[in-house]
C-alpha positions, 0 to 999 in steps of 0.5 A: 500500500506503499503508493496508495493515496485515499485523498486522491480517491475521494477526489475520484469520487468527486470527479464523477458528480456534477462540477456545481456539486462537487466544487461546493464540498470542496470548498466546506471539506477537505477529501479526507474529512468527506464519508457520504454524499446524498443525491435525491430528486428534486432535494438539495444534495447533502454531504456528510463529512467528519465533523457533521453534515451540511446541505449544499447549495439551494439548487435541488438535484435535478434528473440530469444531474443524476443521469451526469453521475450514473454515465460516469460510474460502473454498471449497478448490479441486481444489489443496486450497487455500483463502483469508480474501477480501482477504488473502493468508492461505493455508489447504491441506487434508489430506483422508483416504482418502474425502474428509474434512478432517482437517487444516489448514495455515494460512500467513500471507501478507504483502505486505511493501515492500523485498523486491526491494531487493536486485535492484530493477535487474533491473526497469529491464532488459528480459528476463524473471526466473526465481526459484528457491528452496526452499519458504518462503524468499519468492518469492512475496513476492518476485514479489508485490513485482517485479508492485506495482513494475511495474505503475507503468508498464507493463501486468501481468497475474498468473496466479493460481493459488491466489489466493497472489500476489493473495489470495482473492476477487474483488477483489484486494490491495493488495499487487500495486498496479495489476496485474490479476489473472486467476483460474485454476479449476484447477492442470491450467489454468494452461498455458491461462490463462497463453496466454489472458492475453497473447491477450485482456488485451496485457499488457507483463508476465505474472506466474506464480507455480509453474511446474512441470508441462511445459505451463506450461514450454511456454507460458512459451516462447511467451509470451516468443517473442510479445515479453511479459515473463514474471516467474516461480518454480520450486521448486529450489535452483539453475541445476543442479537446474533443468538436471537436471530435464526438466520445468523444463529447457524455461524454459532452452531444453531440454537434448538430446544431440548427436554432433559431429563428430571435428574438432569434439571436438577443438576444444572437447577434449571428447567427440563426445557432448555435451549442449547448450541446444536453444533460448534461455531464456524468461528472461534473469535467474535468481535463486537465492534462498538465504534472505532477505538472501542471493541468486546472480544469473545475469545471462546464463542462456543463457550460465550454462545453456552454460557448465555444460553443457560443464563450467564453472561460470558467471559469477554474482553474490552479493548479500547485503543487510546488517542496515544494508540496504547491498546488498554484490555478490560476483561469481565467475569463470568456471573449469573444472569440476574432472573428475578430481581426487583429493579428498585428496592421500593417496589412491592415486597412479594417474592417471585416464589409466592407465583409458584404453582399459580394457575395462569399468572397474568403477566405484563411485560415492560421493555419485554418483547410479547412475542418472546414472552408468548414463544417462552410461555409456550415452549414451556408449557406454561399456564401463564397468559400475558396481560394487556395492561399493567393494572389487570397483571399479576405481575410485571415482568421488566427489561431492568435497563428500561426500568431506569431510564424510564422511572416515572411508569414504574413507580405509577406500577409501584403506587397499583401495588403490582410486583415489578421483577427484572430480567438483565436482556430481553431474550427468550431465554431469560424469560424462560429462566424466569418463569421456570424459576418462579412460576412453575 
């Protein structure tokens, strides 16, 4: 990446929109600052750059402006996605009803050094990584950086599948190094080039960026049975937003339902219906990238995804990285999950034990999802039923974030005289822990 120059690219960026527009962000930014352009019909344009956004100009975006763009960018795929060949610029479409473009989301895309600073051990280890992260907090960047790095050494192929990792056209960036690059021609094909890759090219390493549709979970998993490294991102925030989902579940072995015997239940102090791992991870690491500096570091996934599911928060660890570039670890121990609890030592003294054995206990859940409060109810054969409102509920079952940033209806529920218990995180699994426990 020696002779790679990013405020060069942004200027390549700039170069494909209309002179009025593009004349206009350089005078409020510089290339390097700049990170997003908005293009809609018949709106003013917007620009989002490092220190906030700003609107440019009073003139809307006309068609021809649109029209002067898209003749001077790659052709969009099936996933609306257009690139600039030889840079990592992405350009996404947003079509009306019969076809038409009629708006432009311009990305700037940069290969940026020392991304992986802060988790470059992982790279000496055997065992694939899973990033997580919101949309733009730099996972691709990050993932771009781990395949440069690799490539060193080892065989890395990257599916690509809208030229993000590796930018538009047919040769490649800098940026991914000695890695190879294999293009996908469309999204629904992903699944089969990621299978490809490892029957055709033997690579050591494949690199994929946006696993999310089942297909592609399932061929994550036989990738890493077949002994090749995987290296991957999914959207989510966390271990248990990916746990909670059914189609990502599958990257952490799947989640299934499983009766145990009494003596079973006795010996782990649980329900007889718990929910367990299915199969092992096709990671060994997940990285939760909270934002640029800042990350949690699952070490153990398999043991991270068990230690949730019986109601335990997992060992993890927090690396931040200082203004310095010190790397500071913060690392949290294991402990039980809080399953009935009351969030305020002012609410109703009535112990969760006084439900026990109760017919159809009315619960009102607060901050709960009534859906998993149904599927927790149901999966145990409960006799509980939910309530529609807090004053006809036996008892309110609440989500103890939600209970302190929002006081004032809790001590409304208090004043009725209403049990309020918490839960740590609303999943169905706690919510089983909890009716289990106390209800049954």
């Amino acid at each position: 990446m020696s002779n790679y120059n990013s405020d060069l690219e942004a200027e390549l960026l700039l170069a494909v929109l209309p002179d009025k527009i593009s004349s206009m962000i350089s005078e409020i930014c510089k290339p390097s600052e700049l990170i997003e352009i908005i293009m809609d019909l018949g709106r003013i344009p917007e620009v989002r750059f490092t220190s906030g956004i700003a609107f440019i100009g009073e003139e809307p975006v006309s068609g021809d402006d649109i029209s002067y763009t898209i003749s001077r960018i790659g052709d969009f795929g099936e996933d609306n996605r257009a690139g600039i060949e030889k840079t990592l610029h992405r350009i996404s479409a947003i079509r009306n009803r019969l076809g038409k473009i009629i708006g432009l989301t311009c990305r700037v895309g940069r290969a940026v050094s020392g991304t992986i600073d802060i988790v470059r051990d992982l790279l000496d280890a055997e065992g694939g990584i899973l990033i997580m992260g919101p949309p733009g907090v730099g996972k691709t960047t990050m993932l771009r950086e781990m395949a440069r790095i690799l490539a060193e050494t080892k065989r890395v192929v990257i599916v690509d599948t809208s030229n993000e990792i590796a930018g538009d056209g047919d040769i490649p960036h800098p940026g991914i190094g000695r890695a190879r690059r294999m293009q996908v021609p469309c999204p629904d094909k992903q699944h089969s080039v990621m299978i490809e890759a490892v029957e055709n090219h033997m690579p050591e390493v494949v690199v994929i960026d946006e696993i999310g549709v089942l297909e592609e979970s399932y061929a994550a998993r036989t990738i890493a049975e077949r002994g090749v490294r995987l290296i991957a991102t999914a959207h989510g925030s966390s271990l248990e937003n990916l746990i909670q989902n059914p189609t990502l579940s599958e990257l952490v072995g799947g989640i299934e339902s499983v009766t145990l015997s009494d003596e079973e239940a006795k010996k782990r102090k649980t329900q007889k219906t718990v929910l367990e791992r299915k199969a092992a991870p096709a990671f060994e690491f997940l990285i939760e990238i909270k934002n640029r500096s800042r990350i949690v570091l699952h070490k153990d996934l398999a043991l991270s995804v068990d230690m949730l599911l019986r109601g335990f928060s997992p060992h993890s660890e927090e690396r931040v990285k200082t203004d310095s570039g010190q790397i500071e670890f913060f690392e949290s121990k294991p402990s039980e999950v809080q399953k009935n609890t009351y969030s305020e030592d002012s609410f109703p003294v009535v112990h969760p034990s006084d439900f026990r054995g109760r017919e159809n206990v009315r619960i009102y859940p607060y901050g709960i999802s009534r859906d998993r409060l149904e599927k927790a109810i149901s999966g145990l054969s409960s006799s509980a039923v939910i309530a529609r409102r807090p004053d006809e509920a036996d008892l309110v079952l609440a989500l103890k974030s939600r209970c302190r940033r929002n006081g004032s209806k809790i001590s409304i529920i208090k004043d009725r005289n209403i049990p309020v218990f918490t839960v740590r995180a609303n999943t169905i699994a706690q919510i089983e822990f909890f009716i289990a426990d106390n209800l049954m």
